[in-house]
C-alpha positions in Angstrom: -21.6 20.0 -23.5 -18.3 20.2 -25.3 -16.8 19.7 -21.4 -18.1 16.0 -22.2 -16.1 13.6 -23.4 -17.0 11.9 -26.6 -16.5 8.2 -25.9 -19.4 9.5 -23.1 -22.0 11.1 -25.7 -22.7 8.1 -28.1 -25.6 6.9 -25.4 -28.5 7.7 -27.1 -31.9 5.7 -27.8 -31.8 5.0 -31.9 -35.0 3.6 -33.5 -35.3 0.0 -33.8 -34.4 -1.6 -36.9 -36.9 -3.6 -38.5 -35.0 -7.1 -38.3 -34.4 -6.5 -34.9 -37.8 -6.1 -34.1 -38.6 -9.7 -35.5 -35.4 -10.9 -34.2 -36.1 -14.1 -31.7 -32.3 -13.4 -30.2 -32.5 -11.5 -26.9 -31.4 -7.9 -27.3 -30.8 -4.7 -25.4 -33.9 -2.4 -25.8 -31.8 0.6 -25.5 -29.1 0.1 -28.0 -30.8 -3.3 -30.2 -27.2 -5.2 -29.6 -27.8 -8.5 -28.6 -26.8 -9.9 -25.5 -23.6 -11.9 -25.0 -21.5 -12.9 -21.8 -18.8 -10.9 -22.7 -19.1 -6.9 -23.3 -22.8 -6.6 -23.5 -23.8 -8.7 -20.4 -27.3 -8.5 -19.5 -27.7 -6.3 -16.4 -30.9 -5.8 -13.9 -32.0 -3.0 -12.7 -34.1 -2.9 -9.9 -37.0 -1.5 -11.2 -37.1 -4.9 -13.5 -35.9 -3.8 -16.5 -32.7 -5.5 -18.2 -30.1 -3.5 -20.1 -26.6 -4.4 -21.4 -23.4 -3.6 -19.3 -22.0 -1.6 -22.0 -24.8 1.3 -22.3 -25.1 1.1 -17.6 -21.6 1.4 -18.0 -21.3 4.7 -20.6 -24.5 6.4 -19.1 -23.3 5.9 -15.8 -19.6 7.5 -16.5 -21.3 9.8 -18.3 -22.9 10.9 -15.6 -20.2 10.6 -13.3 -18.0 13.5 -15.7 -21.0 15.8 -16.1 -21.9 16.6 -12.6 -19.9 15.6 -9.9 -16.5 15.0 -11.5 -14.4 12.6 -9.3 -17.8 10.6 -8.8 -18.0 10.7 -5.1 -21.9 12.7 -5.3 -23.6 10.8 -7.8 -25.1 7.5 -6.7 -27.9 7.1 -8.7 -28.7 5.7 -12.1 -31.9 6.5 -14.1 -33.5 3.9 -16.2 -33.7 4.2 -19.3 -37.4 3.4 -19.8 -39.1 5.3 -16.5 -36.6 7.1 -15.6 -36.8 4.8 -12.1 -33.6 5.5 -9.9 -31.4 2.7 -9.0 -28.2 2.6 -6.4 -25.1 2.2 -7.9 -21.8 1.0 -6.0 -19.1 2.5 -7.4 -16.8 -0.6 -5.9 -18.4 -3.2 -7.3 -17.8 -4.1 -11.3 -20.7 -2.9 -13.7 -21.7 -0.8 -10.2 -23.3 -3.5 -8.3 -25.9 -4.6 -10.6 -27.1 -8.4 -10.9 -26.8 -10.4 -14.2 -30.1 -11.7 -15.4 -29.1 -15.2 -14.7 -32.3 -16.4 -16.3 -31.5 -14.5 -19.9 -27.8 -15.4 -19.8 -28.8 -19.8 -19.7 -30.8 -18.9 -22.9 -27.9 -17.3 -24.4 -25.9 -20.4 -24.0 -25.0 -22.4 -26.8 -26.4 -25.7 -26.7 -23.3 -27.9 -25.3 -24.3 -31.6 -26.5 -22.7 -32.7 -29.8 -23.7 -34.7 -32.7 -21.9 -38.5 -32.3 -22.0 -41.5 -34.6 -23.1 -45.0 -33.0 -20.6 -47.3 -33.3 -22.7 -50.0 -34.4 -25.2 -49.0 -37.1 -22.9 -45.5 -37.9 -25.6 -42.7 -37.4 -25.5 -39.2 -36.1 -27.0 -38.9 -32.6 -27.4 -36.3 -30.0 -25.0 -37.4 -27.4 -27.8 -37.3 -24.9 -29.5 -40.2 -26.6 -27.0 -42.8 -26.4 -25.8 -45.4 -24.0 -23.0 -47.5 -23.1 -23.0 -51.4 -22.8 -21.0 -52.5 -19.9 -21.2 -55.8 -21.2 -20.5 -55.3 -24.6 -17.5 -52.7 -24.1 -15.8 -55.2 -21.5 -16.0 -58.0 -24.3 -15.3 -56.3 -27.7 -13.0 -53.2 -26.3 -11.6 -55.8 -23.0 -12.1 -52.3 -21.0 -14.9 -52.3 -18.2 -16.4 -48.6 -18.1 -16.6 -48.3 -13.9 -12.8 -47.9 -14.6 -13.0 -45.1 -15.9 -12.9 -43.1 -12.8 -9.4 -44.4 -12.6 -6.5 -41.8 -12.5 -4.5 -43.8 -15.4 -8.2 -44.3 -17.4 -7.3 -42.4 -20.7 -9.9 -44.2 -22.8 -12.2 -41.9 -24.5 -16.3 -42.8 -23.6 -16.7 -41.7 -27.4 -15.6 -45.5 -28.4 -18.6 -46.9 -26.4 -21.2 -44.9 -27.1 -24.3 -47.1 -29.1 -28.2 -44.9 -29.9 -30.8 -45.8 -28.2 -31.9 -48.0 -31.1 -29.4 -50.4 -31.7 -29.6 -50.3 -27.5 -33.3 -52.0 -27.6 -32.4 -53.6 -30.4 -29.2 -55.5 -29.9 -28.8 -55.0 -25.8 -32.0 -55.3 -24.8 -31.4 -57.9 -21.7 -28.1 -56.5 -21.1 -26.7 -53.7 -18.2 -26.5 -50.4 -20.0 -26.0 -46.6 -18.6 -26.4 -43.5 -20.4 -23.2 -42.2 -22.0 -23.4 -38.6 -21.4 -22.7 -38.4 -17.8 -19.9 -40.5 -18.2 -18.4 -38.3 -21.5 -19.0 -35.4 -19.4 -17.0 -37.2 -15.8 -14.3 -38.3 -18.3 -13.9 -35.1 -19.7 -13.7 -32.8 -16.8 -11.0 -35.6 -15.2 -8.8 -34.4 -18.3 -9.4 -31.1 -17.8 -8.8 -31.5 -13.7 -5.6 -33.1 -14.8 -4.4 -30.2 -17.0 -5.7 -27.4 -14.0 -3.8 -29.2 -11.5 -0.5 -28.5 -14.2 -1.4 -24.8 -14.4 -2.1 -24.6 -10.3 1.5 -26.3 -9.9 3.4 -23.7 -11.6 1.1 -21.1 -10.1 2.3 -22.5 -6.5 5.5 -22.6 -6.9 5.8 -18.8 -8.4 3.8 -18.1 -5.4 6.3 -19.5 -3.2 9.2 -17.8 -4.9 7.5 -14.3 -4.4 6.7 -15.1 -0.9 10.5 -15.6 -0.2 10.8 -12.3 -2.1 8.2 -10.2 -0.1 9.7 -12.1 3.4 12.8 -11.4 2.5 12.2 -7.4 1.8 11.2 -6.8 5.5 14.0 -8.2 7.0 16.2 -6.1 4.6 14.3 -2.7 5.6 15.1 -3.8 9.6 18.9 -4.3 8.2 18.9 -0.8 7.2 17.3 0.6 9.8 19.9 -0.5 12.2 22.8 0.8 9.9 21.7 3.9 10.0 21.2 3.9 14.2 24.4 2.8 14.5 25.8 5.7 12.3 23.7 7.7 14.5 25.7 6.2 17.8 28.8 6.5 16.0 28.1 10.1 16.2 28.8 10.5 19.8 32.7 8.9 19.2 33.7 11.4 16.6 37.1 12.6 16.7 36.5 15.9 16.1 34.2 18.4 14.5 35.5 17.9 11.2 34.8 13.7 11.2 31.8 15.0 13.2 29.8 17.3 9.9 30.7 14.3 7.9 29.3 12.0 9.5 26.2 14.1 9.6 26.3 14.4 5.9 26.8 10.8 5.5 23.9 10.1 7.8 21.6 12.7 5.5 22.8 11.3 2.3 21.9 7.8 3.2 18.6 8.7 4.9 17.4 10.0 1.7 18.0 7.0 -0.1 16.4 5.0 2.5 13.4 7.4 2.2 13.8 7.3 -1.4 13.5 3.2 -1.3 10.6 3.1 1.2 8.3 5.6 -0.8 9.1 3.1 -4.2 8.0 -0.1 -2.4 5.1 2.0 -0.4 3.8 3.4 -3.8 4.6 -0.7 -5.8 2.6 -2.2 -2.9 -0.6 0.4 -3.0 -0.6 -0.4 -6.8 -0.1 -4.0 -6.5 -3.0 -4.2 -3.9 -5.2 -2.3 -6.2 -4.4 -4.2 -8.7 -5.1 -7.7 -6.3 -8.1 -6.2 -4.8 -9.5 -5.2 -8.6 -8.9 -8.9 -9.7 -10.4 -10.7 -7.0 -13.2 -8.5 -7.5 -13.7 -9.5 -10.9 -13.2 -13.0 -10.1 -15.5 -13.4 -8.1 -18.9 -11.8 -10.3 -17.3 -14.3 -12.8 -17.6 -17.1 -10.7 -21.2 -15.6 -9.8 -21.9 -15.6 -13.6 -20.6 -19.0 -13.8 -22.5 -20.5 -11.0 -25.6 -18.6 -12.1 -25.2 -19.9 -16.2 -23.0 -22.8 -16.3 -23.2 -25.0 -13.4 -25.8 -27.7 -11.9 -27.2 -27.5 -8.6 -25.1 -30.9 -7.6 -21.7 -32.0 -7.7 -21.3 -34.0 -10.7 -20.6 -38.0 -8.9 -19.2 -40.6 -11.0 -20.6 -43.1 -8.1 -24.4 -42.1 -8.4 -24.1 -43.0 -12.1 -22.8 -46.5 -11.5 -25.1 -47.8 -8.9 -27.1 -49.1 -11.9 -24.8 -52.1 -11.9 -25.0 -53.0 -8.5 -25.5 -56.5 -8.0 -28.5 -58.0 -6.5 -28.3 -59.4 -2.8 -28.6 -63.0 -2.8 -29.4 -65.2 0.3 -29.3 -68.2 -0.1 -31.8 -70.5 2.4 -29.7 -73.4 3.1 -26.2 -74.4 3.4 -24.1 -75.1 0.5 -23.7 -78.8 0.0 -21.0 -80.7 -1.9 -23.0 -82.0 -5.2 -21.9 -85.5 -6.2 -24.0 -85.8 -9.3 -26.1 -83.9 -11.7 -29.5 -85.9 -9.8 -28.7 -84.0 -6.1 -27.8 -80.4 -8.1 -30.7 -80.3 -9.5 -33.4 -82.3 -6.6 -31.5 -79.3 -4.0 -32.0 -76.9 -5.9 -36.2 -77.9 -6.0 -35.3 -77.9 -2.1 -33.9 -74.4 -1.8 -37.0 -73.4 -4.2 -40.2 -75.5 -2.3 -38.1 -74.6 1.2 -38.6 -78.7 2.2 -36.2 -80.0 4.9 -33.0 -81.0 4.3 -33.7 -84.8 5.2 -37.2 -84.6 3.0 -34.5 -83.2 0.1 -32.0 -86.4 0.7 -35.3 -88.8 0.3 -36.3 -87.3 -2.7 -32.7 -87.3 -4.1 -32.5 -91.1 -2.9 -35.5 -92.2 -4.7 -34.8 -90.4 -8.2 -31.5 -92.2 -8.6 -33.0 -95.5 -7.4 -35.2 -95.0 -11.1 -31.9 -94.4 -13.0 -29.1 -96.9 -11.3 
């Protein structure tokens, strides 16, 4: 076994220490690491059993180096538990196996923070408190649908009031839960920094695609120098200008050769290098869809259609008022739904009491 590598021959099934037999944190049965998102990414095979990345990923280059060498035969990985054989793709990172998506949300840390009301000063889980729209628009002059605005830099934090001092203090007033609208506030500042980062990352793009168009045209350039020497041939003076250009011709064909093997051989490895990154990117955005994200798009709009306002239709045409006797007698009009005529007759006779 000395033909083996030694990086390759530290796979092997230890015994279980007692703490991690009682430990509640999820663990890789083989090796008793604990899972993370990083190195030691929970992996499943399909038989059903779950392993970390790291021990698929040494048994399987192990593997590789013992019997086939390049890895072009082997295409099979053996659990560790049954021995069960599952397909490997030797294209794919960690070799085409699926993350447990299910074990990686329970190894996320808890993202809701600890906030202090604003009102009575006591630490509460972010989920539990609200926002007054009332309240925030009279104390702070700032009116919390604005925040949606792209010049909005007020922080949510400022608003946010527990769900006591809410039925306590607020309890007939229009309030909406402050964490959706922390969470809208903060990805809009981290949308805004992104868009920074995806500027500078277009226009480097577009400077390298002037390079790379230019580099083509450059190649034709030299392709047609070196024909013309070629026609230049057949007006040679004599056989002495003749065998130089000949060795002129040779000398400059092998740099050209010389330049197109160095940009064939940069563009294989920066395609590789491309392909290999896009690869990775994308199982990273398929653990990040599977362990971070919600089924729906996070909407600012669905959040405030809490306040709304009621549709109202009024019965009657509005009339000029003259006194405080025909506000109130049409407004017992509107409510009993009498005729507009009955409404003046009641009106009439009221003020007759008073005048």
């Amino acid at each position: 076994m000395s033909f083996i590598p030694s990086k390759f021959t530290d796979v092997h099934s230890t015994e279980v220490p007692l703490e991690a037999k009682f430990s509640l944190k999820p663990s890789c049965k083989f090796c008793s690491n604990e899972f993370n998102d990083k190195d030691r990414i929970p992996k499943l095979l399909q038989c059903g059993h779950t392993f970390c990345s790291s021990c698929i990923r040494k048994s399987v280059e192990s593997n590789k180096f013992s019997y086939s060498g390049d890895g072009d035969v082997f295409r099979h990985f053996n659990c560790f538990t049954r021995k069960k054989q599952s397909e490997i793709d030797t294209n794919k990172s960690d070799y085409g196996f699926p993350s447990n998506f299910q074990l990686m949300e329970v190894l996320q840390p808890n993202d809701t923070r600890s906030l202090k009301c604003i009102e009575c000063l006591v630490d509460c889980n972010e989920c539990m408190m609200q926002i007054c729209r009332i309240c925030t628009f009279d104390k702070f002059n700032f009116d919390i649908v604005d925040i949606d605005k792209q010049n909005s830099v007020t922080d949510p934090d400022n608003f946010a009031i527990c769900s006591a001092c809410i039925l306590k203090n607020h309890n007939n007033h229009c309030y909406i839960d402050f964490y959706p609208i922390r969470r809208y506030w903060h990805f809009k500042n981290v949308l805004r920094d992104v868009n920074v980062a995806k500027a500078n990352y277009d226009k480097f793009f577009c400077e390298a695609r002037e390079v790379m168009d230019k580099t083509p045209r450059l190649l034709s350039r030299l392709q047609d120098e070196t024909s013309r020497m070629v026609e230049l041939m057949s007006y040679a003076k004599s056989s002495h200008q003749l065998k130089y250009m000949e060795k002129r011709y040779e000398e400059e064909m092998k740099k050209v050769v010389g330049v197109s093997k160095c940009i064939k051989d940069s563009l294989i490895k920066l395609n590789s290098d491309l392909e290999n990154n896009s690869l990775a990117l994308r199982d990273e955005n398929d653990n990040l869809k599977g362990t971070a994200c919600d089924e729906k798009k996070m909407d600012i709009g669905d959040v405030f259609k809490v306040f709304d306002p009621p549709t109202i239709v009024f019965q009657a045409p509005i009339l000029f008022v003259k006194n405080v006797f025909e506000l109130v007698w049409l407004s017992v009009s509107w409510a009993t739904k009498v005729t507009l005529d009955e409404a003046h007759k009641l009106i009439q006779k009221q003020k007759a009491k008073y005048i």
